[in-house]
C-alpha positions as CSV (number, residue, x, y, z in Angstrom):
1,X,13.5,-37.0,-72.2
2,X,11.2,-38.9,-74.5
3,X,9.3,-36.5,-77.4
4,X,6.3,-37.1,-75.1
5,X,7.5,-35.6,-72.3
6,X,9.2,-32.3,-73.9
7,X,5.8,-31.6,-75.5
8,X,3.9,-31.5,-72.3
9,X,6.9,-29.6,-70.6
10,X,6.7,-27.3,-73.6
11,X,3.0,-26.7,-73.6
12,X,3.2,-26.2,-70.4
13,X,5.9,-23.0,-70.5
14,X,4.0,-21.9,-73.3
15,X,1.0,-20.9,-71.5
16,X,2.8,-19.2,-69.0
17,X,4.6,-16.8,-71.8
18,X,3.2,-13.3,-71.8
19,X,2.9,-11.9,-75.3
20,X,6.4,-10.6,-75.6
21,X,8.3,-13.8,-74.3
22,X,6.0,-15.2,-76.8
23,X,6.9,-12.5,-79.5
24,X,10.6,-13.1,-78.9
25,X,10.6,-16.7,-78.9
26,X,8.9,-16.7,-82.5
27,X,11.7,-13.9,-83.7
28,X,14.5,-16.0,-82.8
29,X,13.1,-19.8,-84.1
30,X,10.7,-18.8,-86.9
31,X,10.9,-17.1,-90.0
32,X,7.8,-13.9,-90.5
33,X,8.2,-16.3,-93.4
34,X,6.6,-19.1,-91.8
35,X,4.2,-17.5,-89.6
36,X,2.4,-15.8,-92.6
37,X,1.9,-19.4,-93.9
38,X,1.2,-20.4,-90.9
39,X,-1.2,-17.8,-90.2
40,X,-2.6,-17.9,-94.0
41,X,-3.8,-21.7,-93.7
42,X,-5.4,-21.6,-90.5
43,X,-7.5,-19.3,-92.0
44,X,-8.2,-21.3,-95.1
45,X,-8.8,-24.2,-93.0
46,X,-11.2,-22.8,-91.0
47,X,-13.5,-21.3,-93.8
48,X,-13.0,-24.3,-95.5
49,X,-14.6,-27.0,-92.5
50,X,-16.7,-24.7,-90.4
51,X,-19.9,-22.6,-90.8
52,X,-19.5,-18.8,-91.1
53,X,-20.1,-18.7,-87.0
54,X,-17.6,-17.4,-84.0
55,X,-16.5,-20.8,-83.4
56,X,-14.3,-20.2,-87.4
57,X,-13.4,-17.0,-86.2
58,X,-12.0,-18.7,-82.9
59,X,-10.4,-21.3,-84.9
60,X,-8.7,-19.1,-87.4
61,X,-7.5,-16.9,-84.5
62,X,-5.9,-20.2,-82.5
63,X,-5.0,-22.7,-85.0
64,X,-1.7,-20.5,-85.8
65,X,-0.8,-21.1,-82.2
66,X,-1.3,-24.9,-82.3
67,X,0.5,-25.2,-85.6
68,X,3.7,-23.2,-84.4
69,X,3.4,-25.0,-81.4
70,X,4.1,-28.2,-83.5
71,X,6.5,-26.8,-85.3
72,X,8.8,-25.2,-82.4
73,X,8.4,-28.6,-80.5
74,X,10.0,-30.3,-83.5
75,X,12.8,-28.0,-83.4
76,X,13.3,-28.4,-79.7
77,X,13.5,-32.5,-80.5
78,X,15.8,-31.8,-83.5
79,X,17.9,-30.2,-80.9
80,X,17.6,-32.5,-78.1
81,X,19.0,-35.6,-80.2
């Protein structure tokens, strides 16, 4: 499976998760640690480029996702090999 094909495979699982598969997931591959930080620039990011409108708040609020996303399919690669 090429790093291609385990991130769409991946993606695609993860938006089938309800909240707690989601929750329990997270517990068992990433440190509170981690999603703090995670959590923490997102937010920075997002005041930092966009205009105080909903659109930052939306950001703020998805951006963790999409960066732990990243992250857990770079463990699932690590793994894979």
């Amino acid at each position: 499976m090429t790093s291609l094909e385990l991130a769409i495979e991946f993606t695609d699982i993860w938006k089938d998760l309800d909240t707690k598969q989601i929750n329990t997931m997270l517990a068992q591959n990433v440190s509170l640690e981690l999603l703090e930080f995670f959590a923490a620039y997102a937010q920075e990011f997002a005041e930092e480029w966009l205009d105080e409108n909903e659109k930052a708040d939306e950001l703020s609020r998805r951006l963790p996702n999409l960066l732990i996303i990243g992250y857990l399919i770079r463990l699932l690669e690590e793994r894979v090999d």
